[in-house]
C-alpha positions in Angstrom: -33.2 14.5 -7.8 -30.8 13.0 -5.3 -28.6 15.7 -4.9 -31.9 18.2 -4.4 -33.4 15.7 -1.7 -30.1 15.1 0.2 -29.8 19.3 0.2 -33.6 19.8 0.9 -32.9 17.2 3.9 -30.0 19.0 5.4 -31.5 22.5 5.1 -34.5 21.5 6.7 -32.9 19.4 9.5 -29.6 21.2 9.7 -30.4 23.5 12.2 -30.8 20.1 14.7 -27.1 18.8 13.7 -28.8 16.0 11.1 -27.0 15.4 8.3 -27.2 12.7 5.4 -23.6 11.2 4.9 -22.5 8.9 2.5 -22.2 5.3 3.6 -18.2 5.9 3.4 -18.4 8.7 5.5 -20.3 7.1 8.1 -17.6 4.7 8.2 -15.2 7.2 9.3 -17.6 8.7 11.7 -18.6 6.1 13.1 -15.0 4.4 13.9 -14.0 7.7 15.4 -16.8 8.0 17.8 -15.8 4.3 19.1 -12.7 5.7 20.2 -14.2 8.5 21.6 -16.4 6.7 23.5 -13.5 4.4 25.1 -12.9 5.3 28.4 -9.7 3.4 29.0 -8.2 6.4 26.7 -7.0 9.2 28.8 -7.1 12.2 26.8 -6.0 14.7 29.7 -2.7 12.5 29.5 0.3 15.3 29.6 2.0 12.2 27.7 3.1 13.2 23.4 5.2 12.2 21.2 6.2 14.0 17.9 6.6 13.2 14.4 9.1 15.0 11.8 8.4 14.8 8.3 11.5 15.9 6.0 13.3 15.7 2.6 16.1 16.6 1.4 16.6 20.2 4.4 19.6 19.3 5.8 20.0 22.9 7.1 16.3 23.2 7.9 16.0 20.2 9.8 19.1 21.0 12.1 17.7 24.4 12.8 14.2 22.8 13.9 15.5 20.3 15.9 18.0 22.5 17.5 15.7 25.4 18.3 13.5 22.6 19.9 15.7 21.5 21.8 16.7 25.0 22.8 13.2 26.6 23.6 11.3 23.4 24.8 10.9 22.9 28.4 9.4 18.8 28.8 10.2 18.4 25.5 8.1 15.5 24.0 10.1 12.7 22.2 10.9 13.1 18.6 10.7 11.1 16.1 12.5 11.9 12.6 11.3 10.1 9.3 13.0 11.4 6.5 14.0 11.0 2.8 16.6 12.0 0.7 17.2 11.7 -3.4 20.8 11.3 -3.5 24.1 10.7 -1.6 25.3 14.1 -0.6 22.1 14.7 0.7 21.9 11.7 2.4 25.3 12.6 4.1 24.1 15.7 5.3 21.2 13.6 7.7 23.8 11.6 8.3 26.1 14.0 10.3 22.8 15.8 11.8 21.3 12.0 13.1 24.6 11.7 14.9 24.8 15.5 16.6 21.2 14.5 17.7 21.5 10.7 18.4 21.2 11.0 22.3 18.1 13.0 22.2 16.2 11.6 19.5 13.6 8.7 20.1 14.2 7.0 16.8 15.0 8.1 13.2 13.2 6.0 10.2 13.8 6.4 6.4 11.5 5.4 3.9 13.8 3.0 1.6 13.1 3.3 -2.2 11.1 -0.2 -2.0 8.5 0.8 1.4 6.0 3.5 0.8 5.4 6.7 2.8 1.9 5.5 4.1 3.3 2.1 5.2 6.3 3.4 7.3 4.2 6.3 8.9 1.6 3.4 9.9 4.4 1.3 11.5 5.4 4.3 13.7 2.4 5.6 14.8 1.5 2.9 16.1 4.5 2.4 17.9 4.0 5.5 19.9 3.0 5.1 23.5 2.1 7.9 24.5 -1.5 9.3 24.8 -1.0 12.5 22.4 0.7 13.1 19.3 1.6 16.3 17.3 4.1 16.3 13.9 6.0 19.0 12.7 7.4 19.3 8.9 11.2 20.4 8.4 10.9 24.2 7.9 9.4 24.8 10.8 11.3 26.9 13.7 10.7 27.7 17.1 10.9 30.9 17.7 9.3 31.2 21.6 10.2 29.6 24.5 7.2 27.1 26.1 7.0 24.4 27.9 4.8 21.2 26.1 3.2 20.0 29.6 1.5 23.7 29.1 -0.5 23.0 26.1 -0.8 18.9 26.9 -3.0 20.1 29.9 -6.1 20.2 27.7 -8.4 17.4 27.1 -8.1 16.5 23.2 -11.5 15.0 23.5 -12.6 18.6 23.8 -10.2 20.6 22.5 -7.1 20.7 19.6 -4.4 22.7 20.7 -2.0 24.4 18.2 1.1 25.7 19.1 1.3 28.0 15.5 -1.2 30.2 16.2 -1.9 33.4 17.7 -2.9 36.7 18.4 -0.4 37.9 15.6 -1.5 35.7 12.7 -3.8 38.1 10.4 -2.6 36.6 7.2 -2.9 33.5 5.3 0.3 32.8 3.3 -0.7 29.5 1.8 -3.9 31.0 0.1 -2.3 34.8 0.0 -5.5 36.3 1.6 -5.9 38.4 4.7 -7.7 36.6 7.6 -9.7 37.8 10.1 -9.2 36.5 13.6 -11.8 34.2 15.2 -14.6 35.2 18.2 -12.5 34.0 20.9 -14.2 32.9 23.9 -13.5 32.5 28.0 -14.1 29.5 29.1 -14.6 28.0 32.5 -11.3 27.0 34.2 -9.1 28.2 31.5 -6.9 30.7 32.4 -7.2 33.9 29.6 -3.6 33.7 29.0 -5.0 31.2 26.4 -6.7 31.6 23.2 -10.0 29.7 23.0 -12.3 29.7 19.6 -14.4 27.5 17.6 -12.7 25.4 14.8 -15.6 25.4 12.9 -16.0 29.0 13.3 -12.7 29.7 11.9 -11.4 31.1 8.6 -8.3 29.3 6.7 -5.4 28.9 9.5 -8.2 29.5 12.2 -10.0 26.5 11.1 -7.3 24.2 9.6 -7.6 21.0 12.5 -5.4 19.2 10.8 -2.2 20.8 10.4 1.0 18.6 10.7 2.6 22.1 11.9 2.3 21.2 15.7 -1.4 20.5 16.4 -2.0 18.0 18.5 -4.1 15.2 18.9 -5.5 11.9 20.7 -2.9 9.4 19.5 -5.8 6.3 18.9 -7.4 8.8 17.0 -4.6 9.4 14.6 -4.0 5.5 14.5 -7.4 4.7 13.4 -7.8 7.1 11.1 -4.2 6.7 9.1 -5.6 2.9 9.1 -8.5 4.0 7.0 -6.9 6.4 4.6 -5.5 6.7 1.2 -1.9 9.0 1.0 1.6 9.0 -0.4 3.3 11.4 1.1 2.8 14.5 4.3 0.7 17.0 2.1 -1.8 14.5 1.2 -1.8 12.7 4.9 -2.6 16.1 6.0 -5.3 16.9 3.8 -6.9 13.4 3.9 -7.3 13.5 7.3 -9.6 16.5 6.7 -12.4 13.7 5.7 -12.7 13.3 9.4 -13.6 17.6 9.4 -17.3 16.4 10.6 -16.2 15.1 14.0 -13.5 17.4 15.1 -14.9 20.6 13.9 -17.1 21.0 17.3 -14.0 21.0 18.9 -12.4 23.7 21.0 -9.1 25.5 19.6 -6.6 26.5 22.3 -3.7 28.5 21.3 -1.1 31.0 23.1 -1.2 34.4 22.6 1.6 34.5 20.5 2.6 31.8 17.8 5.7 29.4 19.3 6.6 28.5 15.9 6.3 29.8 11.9 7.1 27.5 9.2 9.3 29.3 6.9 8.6 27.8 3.3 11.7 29.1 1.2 11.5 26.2 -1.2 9.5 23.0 -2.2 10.9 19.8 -2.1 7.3 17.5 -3.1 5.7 17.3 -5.9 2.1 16.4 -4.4 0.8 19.6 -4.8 1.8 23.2 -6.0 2.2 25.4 -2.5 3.2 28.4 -2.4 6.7 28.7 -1.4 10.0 30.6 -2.1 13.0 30.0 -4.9 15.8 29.5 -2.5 16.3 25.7 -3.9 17.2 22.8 -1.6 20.6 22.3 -3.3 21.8 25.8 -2.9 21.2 25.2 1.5 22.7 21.9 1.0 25.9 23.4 -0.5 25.5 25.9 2.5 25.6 23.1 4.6 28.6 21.6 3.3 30.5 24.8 3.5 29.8 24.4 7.3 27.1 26.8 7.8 23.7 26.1 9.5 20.5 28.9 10.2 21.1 31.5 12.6 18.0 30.7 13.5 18.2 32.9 16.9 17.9 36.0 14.6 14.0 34.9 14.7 13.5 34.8 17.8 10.4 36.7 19.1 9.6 37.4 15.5 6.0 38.3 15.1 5.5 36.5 12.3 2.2 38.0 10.2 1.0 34.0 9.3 1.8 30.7 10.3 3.8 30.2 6.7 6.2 33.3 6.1 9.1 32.9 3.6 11.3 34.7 6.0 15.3 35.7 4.8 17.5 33.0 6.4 20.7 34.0 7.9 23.7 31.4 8.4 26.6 30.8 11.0 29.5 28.9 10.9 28.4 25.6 12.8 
């Protein structure tokens, strides 16, 4: 009987945006829309600051940071927080930390004893700037752009995303086709951008929460990473997708063509059974020790079909 009221309540009053909520959900909503409601935020800020997820990608974290720091013009700070499950591999962040030590804001490794949620709490909320956007270790950048570009945009309105664009037509992650949104011109945005509907999206088009580059109010991400339950990126990711109510009237702002692709050759969590390739962590990492790294320049301008593509990897001799 509940379950029919609460559905005959929501198709009745649906089409004036009512809703019943659970009491835990309101909670959510209703801390979010104090922040949106402070004004001493400034959400048109071209301030950000990144976060890195990675484990045990030697190889693949070198080739993201170096094709950042390649292709970025006002490239954000960085911030890497890593782990690693034994010596060697821990050897290999070792000798990447100090190629990238003068550019780097700060590098943080979650010890055996702290947990993942913990040490992601203590930096976020050291971050001060007014935006924030995190990245996960097989990603590459394979355009050149300039951050200040994409900052521009209010993230009260909108959620920019650097991963998408006009070329994405596939969903790796669920292996389906995907249509591309009803885009839209808005007023004072130039139509060198991609504008759409979040909640009017399908699978990529409508994933807000990716930790491939999206980016965000920062107080929003503090408060709600205060007020959720996660052990590792996957689940942060998809946790945050209990705030979907609030953020889905939101704008999506995109370039025409996707800046980066996340190229998932290989899974190094056990959260949850993705879709990825068999080229195992240990083989790169003996790659790296041979003194190779990604000739990651090979993907440059790629037009990759989705914003996960297990794409061949080419080495060089670093």
């Amino acid at each position: 009987m509940y379950r029919q009221c609460v559905k005959f309540f929501n198709t009745v009053f649906g089409t004036y945006d009512l809703k019943l909520i659970r009491a835990s959900e309101y909670k959510f909503t209703e801390s979010i829309l104090e922040v949106m409601a402070d004004s001493s935020i400034d959400t048109k800020s071209s301030s950000a600051e990144g976060i890195v997820f990675s484990m045990d990608r030697a190889i693949q974290i070198h080739a993201l940071l170096e094709s950042y720091y390649e292709n970025v013009v006002n490239p954000p700070p960085l911030h890497l927080f890593y782990r690693t499950s034994n010596a060697q591999h821990q050897k290999s962040y070792d000798e990447i930390i100090e190629e990238f030590s003068d550019r780097l804001a700060s590098v943080a490794i979650q010890a055996p004893q702290a947990t993942f949620r913990d040490k992601l709490l203590e930096i976020i909320s050291g971050i001060k700037a007014e935006k924030i956007f995190f990245l996960v270790d097989d990603d590459v950048y394979i355009e050149k752009m300039d951050y200040f570009e994409f900052l521009q945009f209010d993230t009260k309105c909108f959620v920019p995303s650097i991963r998408l664009g006009l070329n994405l037509n596939r969903c790796y992650t669920s292996q389906v086709d995907q249509p591309l949104p009803k885009f839209y011109a808005l007023p004072n945005i130039s139509d060198r951008w991609l504008t759409w509907k979040w909640n009017e999206g399908l699978y990529d088009w409508g994933y807000i929460f990716s930790v491939d580059g999206n980016i965000f109010t920062t107080k929003e991400i503090k408060v709600m990473s205060n007020l959720l339950d996660f052990q590792y990126p996957n689940t942060f990711e998809g946790a945050l997708g209990k705030f979907y109510r609030v953020f889905s009237k939101r704008w999506g702002v995109a370039a025409k063509k996707s800046c980066i692709v996340n190229i998932p050759c290989n899974m190094v969590q056990t959260e949850s059974n993705n879709v990825h390739g068999n080229l195992h962590q240990d083989v790169l990492l003996q790659k790296w020790q041979q003194g190779f790294k990604m000739d990651w320049h090979k993907l440059m301008g790629f037009a990759n079909e989705s914003a996960h593509q297990d794409l061949p990897l080419e080495f060089k001799k670093r």
